[in-house]
N, C-alpha and C positions, 0 to 999 in steps of 0.2 A: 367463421362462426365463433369461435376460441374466441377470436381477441374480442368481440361483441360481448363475451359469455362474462369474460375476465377484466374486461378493459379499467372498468372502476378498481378495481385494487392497482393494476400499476398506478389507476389515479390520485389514488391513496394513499399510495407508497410514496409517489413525489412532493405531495402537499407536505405530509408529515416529515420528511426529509428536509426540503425549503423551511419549513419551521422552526427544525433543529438549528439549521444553520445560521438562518436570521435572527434567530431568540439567545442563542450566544456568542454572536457578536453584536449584539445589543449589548448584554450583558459585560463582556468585555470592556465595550468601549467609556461604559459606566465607571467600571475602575475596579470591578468584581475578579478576586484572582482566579481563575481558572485552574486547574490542577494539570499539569502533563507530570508524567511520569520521570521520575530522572534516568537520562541516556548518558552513559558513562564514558562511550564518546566524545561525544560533544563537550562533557564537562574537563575533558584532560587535553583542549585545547588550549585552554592558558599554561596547564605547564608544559604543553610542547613549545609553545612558541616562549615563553619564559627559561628553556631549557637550549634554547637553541641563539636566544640573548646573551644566556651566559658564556657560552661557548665558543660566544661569536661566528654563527655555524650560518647558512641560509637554511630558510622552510623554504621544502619542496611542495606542489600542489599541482599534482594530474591529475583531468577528470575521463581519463583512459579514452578510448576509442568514441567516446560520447559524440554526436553532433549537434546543432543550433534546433535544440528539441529540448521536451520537457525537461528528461535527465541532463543536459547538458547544461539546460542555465540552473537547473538545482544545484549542481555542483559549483557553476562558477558564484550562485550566492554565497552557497557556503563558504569558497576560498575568499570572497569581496570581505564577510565578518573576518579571517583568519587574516586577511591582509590589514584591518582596520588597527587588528593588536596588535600585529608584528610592526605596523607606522606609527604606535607610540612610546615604541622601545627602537625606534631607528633600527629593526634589525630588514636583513635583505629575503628578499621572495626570490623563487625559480617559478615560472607556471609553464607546464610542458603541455603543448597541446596537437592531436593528428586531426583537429579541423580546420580549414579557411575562414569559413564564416563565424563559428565559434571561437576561434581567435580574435576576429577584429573586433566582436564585441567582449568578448574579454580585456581585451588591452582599454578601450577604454570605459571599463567598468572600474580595473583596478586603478587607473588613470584618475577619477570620479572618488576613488575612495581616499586617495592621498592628498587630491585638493581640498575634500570634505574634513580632512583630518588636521589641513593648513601648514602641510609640509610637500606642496606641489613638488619641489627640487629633488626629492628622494625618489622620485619616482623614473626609473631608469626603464627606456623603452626595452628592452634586450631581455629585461627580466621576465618580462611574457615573448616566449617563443612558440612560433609552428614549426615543428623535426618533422614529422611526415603523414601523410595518409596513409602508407603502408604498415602490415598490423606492426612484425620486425622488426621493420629500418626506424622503426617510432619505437618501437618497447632497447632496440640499440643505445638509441639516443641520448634516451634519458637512462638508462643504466651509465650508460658514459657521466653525464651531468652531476648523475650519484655517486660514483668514482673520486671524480675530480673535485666536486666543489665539496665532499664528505658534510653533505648536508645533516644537521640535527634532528631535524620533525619532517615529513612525508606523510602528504595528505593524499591516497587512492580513492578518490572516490567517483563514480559514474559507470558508462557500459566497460566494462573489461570479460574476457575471455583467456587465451594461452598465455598471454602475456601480462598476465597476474600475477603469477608467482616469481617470474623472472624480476620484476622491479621488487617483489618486497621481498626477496632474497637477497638480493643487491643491498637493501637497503637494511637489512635487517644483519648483513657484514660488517657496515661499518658500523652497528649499535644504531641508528638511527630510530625514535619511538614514532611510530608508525597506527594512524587514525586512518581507514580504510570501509570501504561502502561498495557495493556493487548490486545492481539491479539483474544481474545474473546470477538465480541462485547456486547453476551451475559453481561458481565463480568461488562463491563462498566458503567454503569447506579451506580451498586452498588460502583464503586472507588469514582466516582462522587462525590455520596452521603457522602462519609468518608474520601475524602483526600483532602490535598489543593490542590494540581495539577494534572491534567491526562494527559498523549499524548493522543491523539486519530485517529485511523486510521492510517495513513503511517506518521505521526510526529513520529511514536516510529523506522521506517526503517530510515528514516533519522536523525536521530540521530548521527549515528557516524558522518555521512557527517557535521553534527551543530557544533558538538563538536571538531573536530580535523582538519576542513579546510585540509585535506588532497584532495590535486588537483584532480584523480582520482574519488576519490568520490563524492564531491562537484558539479566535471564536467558531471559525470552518472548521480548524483539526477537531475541537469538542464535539463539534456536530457531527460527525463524521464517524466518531466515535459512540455519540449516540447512537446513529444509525446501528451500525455495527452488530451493539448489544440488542438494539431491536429486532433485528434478522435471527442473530441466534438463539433468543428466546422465542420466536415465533417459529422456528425450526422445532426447536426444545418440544415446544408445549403440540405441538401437531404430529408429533413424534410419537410422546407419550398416550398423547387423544386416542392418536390411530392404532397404536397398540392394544392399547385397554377393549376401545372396541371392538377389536376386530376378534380379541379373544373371549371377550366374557359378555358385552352386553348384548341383550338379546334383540330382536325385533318384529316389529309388527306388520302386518301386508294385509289389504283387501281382496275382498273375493265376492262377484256376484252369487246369487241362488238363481238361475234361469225361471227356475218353477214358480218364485215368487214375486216378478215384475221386474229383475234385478235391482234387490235389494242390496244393499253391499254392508256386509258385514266385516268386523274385525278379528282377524287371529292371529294369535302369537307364533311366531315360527318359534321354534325350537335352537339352545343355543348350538351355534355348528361358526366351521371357518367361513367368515365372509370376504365376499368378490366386492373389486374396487368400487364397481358399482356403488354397494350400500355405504361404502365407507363415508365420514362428513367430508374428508380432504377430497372426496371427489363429487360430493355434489356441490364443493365449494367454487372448486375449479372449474367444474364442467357442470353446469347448473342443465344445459339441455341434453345431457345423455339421453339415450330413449334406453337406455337399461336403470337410470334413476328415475325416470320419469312414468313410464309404464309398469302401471302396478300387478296387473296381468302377467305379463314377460319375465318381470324381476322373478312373480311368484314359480314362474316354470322351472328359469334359471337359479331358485334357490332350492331344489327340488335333491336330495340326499344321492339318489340315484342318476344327476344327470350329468354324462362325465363331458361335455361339451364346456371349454372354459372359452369359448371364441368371445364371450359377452366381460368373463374379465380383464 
């Protein structure tokens, strides 16, 4: 009965959602700037990989224990832009990765980005490796990697867990400037601790949208953000509603006279603390209560002396 009672507002909620999201990227694709917020991440990806040109150093780029799943190609979008810079300053990539199948479309993503950049020849198959499925002998590996090739810029981002702090400590010995992301917020405290930059929270989903101004995207994150703000001021203001009411406005109940044909008359209850019942958030949500619905019952159960709260 719920979902009968309530069904229209999820209806509601998705129409107005789908609106947001279609109305800018509409707007987007018109040529309208959108606003995103600047992430201080993403913007200190030119001088990592400019810092690691000069040095002559490689960019490192693991998207940690990730698999061929949302966060996994998020990540590998983000290193395809990070690769597209580092192929117009010839400088060299590492990408370390503990999946099979996130590997082979990685290789040829990064593959896709140096023909698209029209320096096929730089594109060295070796420089995308799988080290291992095991969490370990994979966080081993590329600590090894960071050792030996004394990488300049190291990019962490995707699922990570123990094996977070191990690479950007590693990396963080030989000076390495370290751009790092994890959808574990477990995770986070520890990147914090050891890297110059973190995303945190949905700055690592919108990423692509930062980096690539593709209308679509740009216009979805907006929307999205709409929403957002929609939720919490609809929280906000039913928050406040139901407060005010619950403490000071008063309200009104009918009552038959038997003696008089029942007649139904109106009277004021007296102000007192009200039960969910009378509340509006619940006869918004639950529109067939029979404790919102029966004027009778309500009147019993709003009764000074009646300690039975089984109706709120």
């Amino acid at each position: 009965m719920q979902y009968y009672d309530t069904g229209y507002l999820q209806f509601v909620f998705v129409v107005v959602l789908v609106f947001f999201l279609i109305f800018n990227i509409v707007r987007a694709r018109k040529g309208k700037s959108l606003f995103i917020r600047r992430i201080a991440g993403l913007n200190a990806i030119d001088e990592a990989v400019g810092r690691s040109t000069e040095m002559g150093r490689p960019v490192l780029m693991v998207p940690g224990l990730s698999n061929l799943g949302p966060v996994g190609i998020q990540a590998v979008n983000i290193f395809s832009y990070i690769t597209r810079k580092a192929a117009k300053f010839g400088t060299p990539i590492k990408m370390c990765l503990a999946d099979a199948a996130l590997f082979s479309v990685a290789q040829e993503i990064i593959r896709d980005v140096y023909q698209s950049e029209g320096v096929p020849d730089q594109f060295d198959p070796t420089s995308v490796r799988f080290i291992s499925d095991r969490q370990f002998a994979f966080a081993a590996g590329v600590v090894g990697i960071i050792l030996r090739e004394k990488v300049a810029a190291c990019f962490l981002m995707g699922d990570w867990y123990a094996e977070s702090l191990i690479l950007a400590e590693s990396a963080n010995e030989i000076g390495a400037i370290q751009v790092a992301a994890s959808t574990i917020t477990t995770q986070t405290p520890f990147l914090i601790a050891a890297c110059d930059y973190v995303l945190i929270g949905d700055e690592f989903y919108a990423a692509s949208a930062y980096l690539s101004r593709e209308p679509v995207l740009v216009g979805s994150l907006v929307g999205q953000d709409w929403s957002k703000l929609l939720i919490a001021a609809i929280i906000i203001v039913l928050t406040v509603q139901t407060s005010i009411e619950k403490a000071f406005i008063p309200q009104t109940y009918q009552e038959s006279q038997e003696g008089a044909g029942k007649v139904w008359t109106t009277k004021q209850i007296p102000p007192h603390l009200k039960k969910k019942a009378e509340l509006f958030e619940r006869r918004l949500f639950y529109p067939h209560d029979p404790e919102a619905l029966n004027p009778k019952r309500q009147k019993l159960k709003l009764d000074p002396w009646d300690k039975d709260d089984s109706g709120g």
